[in-house]
C-alpha positions in Angstrom: 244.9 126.3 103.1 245.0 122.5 103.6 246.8 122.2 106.9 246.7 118.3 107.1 246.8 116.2 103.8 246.4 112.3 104.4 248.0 110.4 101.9 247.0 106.8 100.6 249.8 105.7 99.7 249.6 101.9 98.3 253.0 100.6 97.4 253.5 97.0 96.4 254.6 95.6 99.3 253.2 98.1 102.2 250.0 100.3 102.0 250.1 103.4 104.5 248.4 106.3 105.1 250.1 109.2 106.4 249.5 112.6 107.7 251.4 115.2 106.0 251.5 119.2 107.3 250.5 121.2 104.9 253.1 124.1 105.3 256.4 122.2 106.1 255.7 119.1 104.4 256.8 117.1 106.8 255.1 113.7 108.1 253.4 113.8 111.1 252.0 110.7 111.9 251.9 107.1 110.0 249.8 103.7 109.7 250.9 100.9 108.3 249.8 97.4 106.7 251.7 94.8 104.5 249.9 94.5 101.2 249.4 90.7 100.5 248.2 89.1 97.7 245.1 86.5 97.8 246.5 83.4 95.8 242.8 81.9 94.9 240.4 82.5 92.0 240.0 83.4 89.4 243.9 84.8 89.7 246.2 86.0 92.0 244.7 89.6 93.0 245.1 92.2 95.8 243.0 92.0 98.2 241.3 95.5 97.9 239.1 95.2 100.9 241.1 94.2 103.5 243.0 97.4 102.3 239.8 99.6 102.3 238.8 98.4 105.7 242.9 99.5 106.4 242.0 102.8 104.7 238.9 103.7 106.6 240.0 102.7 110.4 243.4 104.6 110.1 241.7 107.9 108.6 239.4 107.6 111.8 242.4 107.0 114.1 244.4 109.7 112.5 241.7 112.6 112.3 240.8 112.0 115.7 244.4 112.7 116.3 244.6 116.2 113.6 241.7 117.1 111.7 242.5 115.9 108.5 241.3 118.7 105.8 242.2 116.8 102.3 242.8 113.6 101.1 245.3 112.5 98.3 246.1 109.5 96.8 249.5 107.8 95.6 249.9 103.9 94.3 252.2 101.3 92.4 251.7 101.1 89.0 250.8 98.3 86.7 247.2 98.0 87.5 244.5 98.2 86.1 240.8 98.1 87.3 237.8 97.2 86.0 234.5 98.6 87.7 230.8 98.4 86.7 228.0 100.8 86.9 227.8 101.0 90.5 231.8 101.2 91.5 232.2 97.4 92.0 234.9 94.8 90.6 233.9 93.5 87.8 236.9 91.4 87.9 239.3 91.0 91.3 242.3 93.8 90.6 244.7 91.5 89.1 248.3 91.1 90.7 250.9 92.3 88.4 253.6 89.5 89.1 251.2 86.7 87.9 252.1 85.3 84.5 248.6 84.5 83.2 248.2 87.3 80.9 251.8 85.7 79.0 249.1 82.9 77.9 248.1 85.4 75.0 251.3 87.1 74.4 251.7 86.2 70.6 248.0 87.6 70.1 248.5 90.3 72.4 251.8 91.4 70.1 249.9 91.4 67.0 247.7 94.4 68.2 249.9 96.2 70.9 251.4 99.5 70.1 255.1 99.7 68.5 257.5 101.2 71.6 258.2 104.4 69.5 254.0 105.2 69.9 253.8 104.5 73.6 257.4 104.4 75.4 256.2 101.0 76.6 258.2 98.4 76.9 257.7 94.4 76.3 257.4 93.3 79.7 257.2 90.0 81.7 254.6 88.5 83.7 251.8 91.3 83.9 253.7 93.9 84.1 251.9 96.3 81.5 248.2 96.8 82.3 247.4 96.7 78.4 248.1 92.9 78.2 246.2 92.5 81.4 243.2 93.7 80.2 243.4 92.4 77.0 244.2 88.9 78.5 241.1 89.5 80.7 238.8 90.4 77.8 239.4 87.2 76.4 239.1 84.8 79.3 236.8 86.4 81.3 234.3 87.9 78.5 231.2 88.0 80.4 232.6 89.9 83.3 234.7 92.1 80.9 231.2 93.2 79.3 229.6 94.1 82.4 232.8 96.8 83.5 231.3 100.7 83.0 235.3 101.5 83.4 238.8 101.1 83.8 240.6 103.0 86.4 244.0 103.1 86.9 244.8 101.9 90.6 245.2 105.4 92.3 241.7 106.5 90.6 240.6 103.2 91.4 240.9 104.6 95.5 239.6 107.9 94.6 236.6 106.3 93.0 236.1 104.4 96.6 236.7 108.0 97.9 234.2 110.5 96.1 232.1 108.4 93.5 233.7 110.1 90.4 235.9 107.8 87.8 238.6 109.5 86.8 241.4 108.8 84.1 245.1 110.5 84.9 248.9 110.4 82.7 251.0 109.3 85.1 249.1 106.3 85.6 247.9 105.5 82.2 251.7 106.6 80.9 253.5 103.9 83.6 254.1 101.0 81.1 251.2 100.8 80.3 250.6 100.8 76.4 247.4 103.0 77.2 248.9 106.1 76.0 250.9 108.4 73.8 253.4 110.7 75.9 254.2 112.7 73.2 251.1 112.9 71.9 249.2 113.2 74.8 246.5 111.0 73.7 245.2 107.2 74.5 246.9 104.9 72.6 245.7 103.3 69.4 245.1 99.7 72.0 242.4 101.7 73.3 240.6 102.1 70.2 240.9 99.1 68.6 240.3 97.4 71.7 237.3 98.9 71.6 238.0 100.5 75.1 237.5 104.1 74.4 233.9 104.6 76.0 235.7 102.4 79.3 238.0 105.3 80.1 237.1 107.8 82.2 237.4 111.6 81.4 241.1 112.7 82.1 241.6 114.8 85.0 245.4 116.5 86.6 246.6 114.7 89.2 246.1 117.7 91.5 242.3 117.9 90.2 239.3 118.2 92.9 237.4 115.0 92.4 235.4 115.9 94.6 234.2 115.3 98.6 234.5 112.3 100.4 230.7 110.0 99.9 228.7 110.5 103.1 229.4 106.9 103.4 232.9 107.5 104.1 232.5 110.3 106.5 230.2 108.8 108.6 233.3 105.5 108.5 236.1 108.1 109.4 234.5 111.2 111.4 235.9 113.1 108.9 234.1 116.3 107.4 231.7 115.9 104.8 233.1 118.0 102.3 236.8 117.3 102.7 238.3 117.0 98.9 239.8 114.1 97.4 242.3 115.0 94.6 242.7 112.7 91.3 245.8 110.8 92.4 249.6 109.8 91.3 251.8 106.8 90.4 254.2 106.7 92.6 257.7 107.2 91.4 256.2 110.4 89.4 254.8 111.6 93.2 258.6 111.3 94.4 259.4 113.5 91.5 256.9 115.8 91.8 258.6 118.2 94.0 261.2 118.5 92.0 259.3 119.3 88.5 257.1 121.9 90.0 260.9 123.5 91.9 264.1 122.6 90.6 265.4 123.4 86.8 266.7 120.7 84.7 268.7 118.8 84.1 268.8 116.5 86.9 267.7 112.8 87.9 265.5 111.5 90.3 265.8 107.9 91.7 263.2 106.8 93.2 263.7 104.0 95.7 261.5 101.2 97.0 260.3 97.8 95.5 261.4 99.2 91.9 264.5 101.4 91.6 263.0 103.8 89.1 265.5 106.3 87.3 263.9 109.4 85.7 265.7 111.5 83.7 264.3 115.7 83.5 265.6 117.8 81.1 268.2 114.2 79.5 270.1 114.3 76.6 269.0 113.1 73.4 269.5 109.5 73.1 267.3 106.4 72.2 265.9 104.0 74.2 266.5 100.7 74.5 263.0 98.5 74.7 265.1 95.6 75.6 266.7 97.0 78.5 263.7 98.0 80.8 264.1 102.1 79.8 260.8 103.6 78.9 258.7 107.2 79.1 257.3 107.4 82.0 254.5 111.2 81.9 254.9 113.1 84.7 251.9 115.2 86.2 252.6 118.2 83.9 251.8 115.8 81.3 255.3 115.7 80.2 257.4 112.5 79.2 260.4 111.1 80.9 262.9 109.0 79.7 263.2 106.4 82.7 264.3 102.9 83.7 263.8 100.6 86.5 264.6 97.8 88.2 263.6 95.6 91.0 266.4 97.0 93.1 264.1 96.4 96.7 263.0 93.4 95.8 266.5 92.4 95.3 268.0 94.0 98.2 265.6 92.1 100.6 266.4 88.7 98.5 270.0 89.2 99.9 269.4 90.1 102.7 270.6 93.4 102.7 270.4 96.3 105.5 271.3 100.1 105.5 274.0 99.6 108.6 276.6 101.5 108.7 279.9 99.5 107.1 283.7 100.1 108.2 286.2 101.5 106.2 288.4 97.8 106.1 285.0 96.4 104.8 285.1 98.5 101.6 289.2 98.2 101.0 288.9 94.8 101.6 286.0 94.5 98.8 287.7 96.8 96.2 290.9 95.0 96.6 289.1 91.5 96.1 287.2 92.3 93.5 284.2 90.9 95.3 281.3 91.3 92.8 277.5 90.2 92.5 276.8 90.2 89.1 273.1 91.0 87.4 270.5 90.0 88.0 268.5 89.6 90.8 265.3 89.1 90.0 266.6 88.1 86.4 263.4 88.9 84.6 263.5 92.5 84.7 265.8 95.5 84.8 269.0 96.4 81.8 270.2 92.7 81.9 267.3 90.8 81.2 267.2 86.8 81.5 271.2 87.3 83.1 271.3 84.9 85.6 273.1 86.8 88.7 276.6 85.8 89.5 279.1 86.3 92.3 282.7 86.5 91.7 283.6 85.4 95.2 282.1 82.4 97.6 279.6 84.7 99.0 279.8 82.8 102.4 283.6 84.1 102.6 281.9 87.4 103.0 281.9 89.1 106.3 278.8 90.4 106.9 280.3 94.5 106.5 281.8 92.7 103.3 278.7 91.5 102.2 276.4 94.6 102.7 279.0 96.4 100.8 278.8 94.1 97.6 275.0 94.1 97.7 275.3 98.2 98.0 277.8 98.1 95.1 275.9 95.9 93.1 272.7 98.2 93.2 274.5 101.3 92.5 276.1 100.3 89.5 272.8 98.8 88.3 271.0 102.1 89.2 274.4 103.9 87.4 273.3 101.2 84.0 269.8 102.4 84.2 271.0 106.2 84.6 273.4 105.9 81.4 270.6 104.3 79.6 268.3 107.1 79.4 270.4 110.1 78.5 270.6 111.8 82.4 272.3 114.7 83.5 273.1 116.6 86.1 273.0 115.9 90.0 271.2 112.6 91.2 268.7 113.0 94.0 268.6 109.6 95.3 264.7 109.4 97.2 263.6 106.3 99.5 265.1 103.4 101.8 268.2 103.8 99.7 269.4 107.4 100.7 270.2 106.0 104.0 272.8 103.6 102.4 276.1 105.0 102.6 278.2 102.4 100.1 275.6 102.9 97.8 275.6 106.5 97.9 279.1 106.7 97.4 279.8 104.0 94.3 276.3 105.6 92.5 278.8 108.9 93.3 281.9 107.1 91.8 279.9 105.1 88.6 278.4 108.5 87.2 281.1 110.9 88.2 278.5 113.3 89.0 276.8 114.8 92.0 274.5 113.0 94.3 272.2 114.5 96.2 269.9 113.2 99.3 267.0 115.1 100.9 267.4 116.8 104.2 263.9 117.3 104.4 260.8 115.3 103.9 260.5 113.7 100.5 259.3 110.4 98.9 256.0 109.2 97.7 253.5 110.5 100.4 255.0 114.2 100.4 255.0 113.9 96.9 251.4 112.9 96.7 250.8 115.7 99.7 252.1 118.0 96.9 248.8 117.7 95.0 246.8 119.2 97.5 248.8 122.3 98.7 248.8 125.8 97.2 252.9 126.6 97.5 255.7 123.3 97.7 259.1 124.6 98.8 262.2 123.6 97.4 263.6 120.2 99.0 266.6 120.4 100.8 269.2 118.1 99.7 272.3 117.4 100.8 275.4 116.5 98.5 276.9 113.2 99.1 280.8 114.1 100.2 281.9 110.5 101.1 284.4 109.5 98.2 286.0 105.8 97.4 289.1 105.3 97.4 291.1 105.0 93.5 290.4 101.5 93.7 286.6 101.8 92.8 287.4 102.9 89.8 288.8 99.8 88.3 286.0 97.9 90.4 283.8 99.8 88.2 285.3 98.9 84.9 285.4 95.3 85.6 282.1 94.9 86.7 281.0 97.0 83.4 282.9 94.4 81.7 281.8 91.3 83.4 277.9 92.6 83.4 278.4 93.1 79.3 278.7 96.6 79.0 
């Protein structure tokens, strides 16, 4: 039995690793590091090693406080990786929010896959990995030729990990253009990109890679043979616990950076490529009708903060019809290329006034994305955003369903920690009782109406 999992768990703006107990699933112990980008070239890229360096000290630190017995790994998604023979870059790991790769985007039209094949939508900057690596066979040819494979960003750490390339679905299924959910196949990209031989033999999330390399025990003081497992995107490893424990239907948003909506057991309904919804795979392989937005990127734009607000603060909002209007950012999300708008002078606001808007304004976008895809059932709200009682409560009011937070430990790392044990319990959850008052109602209407809908 794994009694201690750590957890890489590489999000777009914070890298951790954590220590997760492998009975309760509870976190036991943390470390922490903001996840920059290096703005130099040949593009804007992560800076891998900094993180690897991150990697290696805090699974040292933390097995010298609780022998760690398995390792799992959870990222953001959007990247891709090329490596050569040996493991190295071939190419720095490109940052997803740099708009190079748009420089071929008519070519890269002409051969990318129609949405119906891959559940991928057209999206800005670099924000599908297929368009990044077609953009950096073209302008960086040489380099391209010398990769031996492309990794997903997860396997791309387990690589570092155990020595074994790996290729995995919820990675290669995130946007990506890389594969066929329903099909369960690579996409057609891959082939006529000539890209086949590049990937990596497919492997379950949960799957044994194999033990750390000698170098890396010898850098941590971990054991030898402790077991690195494949590795997760990261909104699928916040649903994971409920796939392998709850029946459908139900709805999981996942909350951080992206506000990611995924939608198990949905009802029929098509997709709208123009609105951000797309399949996401989940680690059974299976797809999921999803949609996202950069709700956390927003939220820190404004300025926002999960303190409690008074009950005046709300009334006085519903009654004013104080609004924020989509979107923020305005590339991404169900109104794409709206430019946000506020129905009030925001510096009338008090500050409980404000939080409130900005905790209305993200729960009726997550409440768009929700609608979008066809969900049903209770809404488990995961991340920063369960702690955010407006929000909670107008997500509650805009789907007229159920919403339900965990009362035990949940999110990305547990979810990744999920992997490696033999038995995950049922979450706790707890059903959000706080109701608006009637007034929210029509606040809901008229921001449907103003937003479009």
């Amino acid at each position: 039995m794994a009694r201690t999992i750590a957890v890489i768990d590489i999000g777009k703006t914070n890298a951790k690793v954590v220590l997760v107990d492998g009975e309760t699933l509870g976190e036991v112990a943390v470390r922490t590091t903001p996840n920059g980008v290096v703005d130099a070239l040949p593009y804007p890229h992560f800076d891998t090693e900094r993180l690897w360096t991150f990697i290696l000290e805090s699974l040292k630190e933390l097995n010298a406080e609780r022998r760690i017995d398995r390792i799992s790994v959870t990222t953001h998604g959007a990247t891709a990786v090329l490596v050569d023979a040996d493991g190295d870059l071939s190419l720095p790991v490109l940052d997803y929010e740099y708009a190079g790769p748009q420089d071929l985007r008519d070519e890269y039209e002409a051969v990318r896959p129609a949405f119906s094949e891959t559940g991928t939508p057209k999206l800005p900057v670099g924000l599908n990995a297929g368009m990044q690596l077609y953009w950096q066979q073209r302008r960086f040819s040489e380099a391209f030729a010398n990769a031996a494979a492309i990794l997903m960003y997860a396997q791309y750490w387990s690589l570092r990990l155990t020595g074994v390339a790996s290729s995995e679905v919820t990675s290669l299924g995130c946007h990506a253009d890389l594969w066929e959910p329903e099909n369960r196949r690579f996409s057609t990209l891959v082939e006529r990109q000539g890209w086949t031989r590049l990937m990596p033999p497919l492997h379950k999330a949960s799957d044994i890679l194999g033990p750390i390399k000698r170098e890396v025990a010898a850098a941590t003081g971990l054991a030898a043979d402790t077991p690195v497992h494949c590795g997760i995107h990261d909104s699928n490893a916040s649903l994971l616990p409920y796939v392998l424990t709850m029946p459908s239907p139900y709805a999981v948003v996942s909350t951080g950076t992206w506000v990611v909506s995924m939608a198990m057991g949905a009802k029929p309904k098509a997709l709208n490529e123009q609105r951000d919804t797309l399949v996401n795979v989940n680690a059974l392989g299976d797809p999921v009708p999803s949609a996202r937005f950069m709700g956390g990127r927003a939220f820190s734009l404004l300025g926002g903060t999960n303190a409690p607000v008074g009950a005046a603060a709300i009334a006085s909002v519903l009654a004013r019809r104080a609004m924020l209007l989509p979107s923020i950012p305005g590339d991404s999300g169900p109104y794409p290329g709206r430019e946000a708008r506020w129905t009030v002078d925001r510096g009338a606001l008090s500050d409980d006034e404000l939080q409130v808007v900005i905790a209305f304004h993200l729960a009726l976008m997550t409440a768009t994305c929700l609608s979008l895809i066809g969900a049903d059932g209770p809404v488990i709200v995961e991340g920063p955003f369960a702690a955010n009682g407006p929000y909670l409560a107008m997500l509650k009011t805009a789907t007229g369903r159920d919403v339900l937070v965990g009362e035990s430990a949940t999110g990305t790392s547990v979810g990744a920690a999920c992997l490696a044990v033999e038995r995950v319990m049922k979450p706790r959850l707890r059903r959000v009782v706080t109701s608006l008052p009637k007034a929210a109602a029509v606040y809901v209407a008229e921001w449907r109406s103003l937003a479009g809908d």
